[in-house]
NULUMFI-822008 format. One record per atom (N, C-alpha, C): z, y, x. Coordinates in steps of 0.1 Angstrom, whole numbers, plus 5000, padded with zeros to 4 digits. Atoms other than C-alpha are relative to their C-alpha. Layout:
ZYX...
# end
This chain:
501350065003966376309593499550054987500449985014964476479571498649924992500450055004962476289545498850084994501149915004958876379527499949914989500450125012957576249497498550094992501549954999953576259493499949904986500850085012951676149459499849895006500250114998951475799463498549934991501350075004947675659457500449824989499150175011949675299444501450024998498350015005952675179434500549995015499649964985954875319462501449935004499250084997956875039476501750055000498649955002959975269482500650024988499149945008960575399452500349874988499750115007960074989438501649945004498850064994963574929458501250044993499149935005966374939438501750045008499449954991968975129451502049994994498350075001973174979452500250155000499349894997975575219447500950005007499749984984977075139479498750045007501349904995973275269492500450134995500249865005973675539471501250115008498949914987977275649488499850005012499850014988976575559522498650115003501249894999973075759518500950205000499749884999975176059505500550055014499249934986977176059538499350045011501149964994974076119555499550135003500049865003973576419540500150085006499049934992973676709559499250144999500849885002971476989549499650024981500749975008970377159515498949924994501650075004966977029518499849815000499650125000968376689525500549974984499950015016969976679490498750004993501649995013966876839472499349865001500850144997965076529491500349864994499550075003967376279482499949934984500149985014967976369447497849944993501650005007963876379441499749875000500350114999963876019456500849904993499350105010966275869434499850034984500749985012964876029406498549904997500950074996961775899418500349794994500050125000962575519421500750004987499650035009964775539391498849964988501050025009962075629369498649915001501350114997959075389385500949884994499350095008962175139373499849994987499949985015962175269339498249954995501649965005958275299337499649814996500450134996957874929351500449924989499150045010960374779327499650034984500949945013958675009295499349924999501450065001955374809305500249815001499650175001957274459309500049984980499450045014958574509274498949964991501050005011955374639256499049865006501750054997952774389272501749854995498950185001956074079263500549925011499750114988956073909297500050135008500049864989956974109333499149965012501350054996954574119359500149885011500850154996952973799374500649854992499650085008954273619347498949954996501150065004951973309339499850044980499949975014952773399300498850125001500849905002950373689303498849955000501250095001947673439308499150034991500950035012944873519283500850054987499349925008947173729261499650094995501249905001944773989257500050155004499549864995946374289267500949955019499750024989947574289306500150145009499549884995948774559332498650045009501049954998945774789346500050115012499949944986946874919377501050194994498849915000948875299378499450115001500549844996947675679376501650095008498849934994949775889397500150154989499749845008951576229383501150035007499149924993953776479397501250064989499349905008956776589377500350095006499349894994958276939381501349934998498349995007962176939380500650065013499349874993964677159399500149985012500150044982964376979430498950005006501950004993960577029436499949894996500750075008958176829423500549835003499350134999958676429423498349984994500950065002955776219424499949824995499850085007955375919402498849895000501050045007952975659395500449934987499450035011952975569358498949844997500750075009951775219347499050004991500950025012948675129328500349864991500150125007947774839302498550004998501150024999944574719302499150024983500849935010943874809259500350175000499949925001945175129269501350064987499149985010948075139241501749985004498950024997950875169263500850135002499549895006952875479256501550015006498750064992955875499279500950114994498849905009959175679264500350045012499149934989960875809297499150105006501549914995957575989307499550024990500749985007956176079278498250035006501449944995951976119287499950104996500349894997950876429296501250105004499149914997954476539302500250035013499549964987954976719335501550075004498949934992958076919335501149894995498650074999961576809340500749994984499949965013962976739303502150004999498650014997966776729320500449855002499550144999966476329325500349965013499450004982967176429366501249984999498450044997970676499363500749934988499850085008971176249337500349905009500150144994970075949360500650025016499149964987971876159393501449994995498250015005975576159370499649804998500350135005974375799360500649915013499850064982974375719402501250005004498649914992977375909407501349924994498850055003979275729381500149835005500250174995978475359399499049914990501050125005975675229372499249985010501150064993973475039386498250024993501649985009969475079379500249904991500250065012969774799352501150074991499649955009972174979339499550144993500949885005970475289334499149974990501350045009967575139320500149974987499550085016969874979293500350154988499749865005971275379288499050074993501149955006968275529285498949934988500550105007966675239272500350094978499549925012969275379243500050144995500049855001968675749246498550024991501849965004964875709239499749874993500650085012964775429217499449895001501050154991963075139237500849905006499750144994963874819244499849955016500750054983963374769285500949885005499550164994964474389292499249985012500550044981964674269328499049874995501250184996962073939315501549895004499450144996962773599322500749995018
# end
């Protein structure tokens, strides 16, 4: 079965699922072509990083989203621009969080960065060794300097 993965116009429900690492083994065994990997790999880069992004914009705006705390807070989330990274697996399509004053500055994507900066096979050894996406988030969290709390 081979998989595609098209710029996503919104936040793209798959790549919001976070992925067990019993998913993650039982997906490998799946495997069965070249381009099946490349695919694979792009899609768990993918969902990792809409994790990361989501989590960056819980932190900076204080509350995560549909949280009544955000109520009249003055700053609030503003919907998602899509972007394509490059990285060695062909491109990977993203959408990146807004904030509604515009002062939301995400660390794992830096804005305007498009190419791969080696944070693929970071969060592919990350999978491989059984973290979990919250654990990742905590890792990198630490690599790049940001605080990304799961919220209440």
């Amino acid at each position: 079965m081979k998989e595609t993965i098209q710029t996503p116009a919104v936040f793209p429900v798959e790549a919001s699922k976070v992925l067990s690492y019993e998913e993650y083994n039982e997906k490998i065994k799946t495997l069965k072509t070249v381009d099946d990997v490349h695919n694979f790999l792009r899609d768990l880069v993918a969902r990792t990083l809409q994790t990361m992004l989501e989590a960056e914009l819980d932190n900076h705006l204080g509350y995560p989203k549909n949280h009544p705390s955000g109520n009249g807070s003055g700053n609030s989330r503003n919907g998602h621009s899509g972007k394509t990274l490059k990285t060695r697996n062909g491109p990977v399509p993203i959408v990146v969080p807004r904030d509604r004053n515009a002062t939301f500055a995400p660390a794992a994507v830096p804005k305007y960065q498009t190419l791969d900066n080696g944070i693929e096979e970071r969060i592919v050894s990350m999978y491989a060794k059984g973290m979990t996406t919250g654990d990742i988030n905590v890792h990198m969290a630490d690599i790049y300097g940001v605080d990304v709390s799961k919220g209440p």
